[in-house]
N, C-alpha and C positions, 0 to 999 in steps of 0.2 A: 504493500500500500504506500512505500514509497513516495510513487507516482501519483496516486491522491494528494498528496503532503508537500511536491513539489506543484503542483498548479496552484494550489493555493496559492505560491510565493510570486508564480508567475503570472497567475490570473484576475486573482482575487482583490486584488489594489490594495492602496496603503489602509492602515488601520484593520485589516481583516484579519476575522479569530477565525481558527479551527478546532474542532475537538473530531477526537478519534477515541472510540469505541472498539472494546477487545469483548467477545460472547464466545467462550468453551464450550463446546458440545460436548457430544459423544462421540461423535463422530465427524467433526472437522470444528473449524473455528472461522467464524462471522468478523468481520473488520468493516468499519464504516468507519470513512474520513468526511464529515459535516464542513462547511464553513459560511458564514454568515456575508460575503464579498458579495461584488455584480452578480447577477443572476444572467443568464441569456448565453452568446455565444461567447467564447475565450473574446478579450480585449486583443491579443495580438494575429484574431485570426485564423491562428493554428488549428489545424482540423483533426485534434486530439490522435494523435497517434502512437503515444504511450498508453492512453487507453486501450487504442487496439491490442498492443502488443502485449499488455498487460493482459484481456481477454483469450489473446491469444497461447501464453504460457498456463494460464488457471484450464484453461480449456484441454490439454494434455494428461493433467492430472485430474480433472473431471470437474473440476470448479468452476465456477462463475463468477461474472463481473457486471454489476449493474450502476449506472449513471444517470442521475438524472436533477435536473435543475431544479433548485426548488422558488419560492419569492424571494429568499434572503441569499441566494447562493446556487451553491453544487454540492450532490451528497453522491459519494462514490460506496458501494459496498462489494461486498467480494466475501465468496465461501470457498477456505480450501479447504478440501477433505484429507482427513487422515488416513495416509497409506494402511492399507490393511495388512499386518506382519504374516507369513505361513509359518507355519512349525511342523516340522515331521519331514 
């Protein structure tokens, strides 16, 4: 989540809070990077492709990656799951 944590820095303009949320499961672990900045598209344009990439590594391991704007900002979340160990 990272990549949540750095648009912040780069999107979100000055004075913007973030908070980032850790949820333990059973079976993988939930991360949401919130931040209260602009809402709408990135200020520099960018057409989020650390997102993708991000998507795209969660997506190997069987996770997910979800984005989505809120009034007060950007809320990124993401599930990765816990490798399953074999024995025997």
């Amino acid at each position: 989540m990272q990549e949540g944590l750095t648009n912040v820095v780069k999107h979100a303009g000055r004075g913007a809070r973030a908070l980032v949320r850790l949820r333990w499961e059973a079976d993988g672990l939930e991360v949401e990077v919130e931040d209260d900045g602009r809402g709408g598209a990135p200020a520099d344009g960018s057409r989020g492709l650390g997102l993708a990439g991000m998507r795209e590594r969660l997506a190997v391991v069987g996770g997910r990656v979800h984005v989505v704007s809120t009034t007060a900002g950007w809320r990124v979340s993401a599930r990765i799951p816990f490798s399953q160990r074999r024995t025997g």
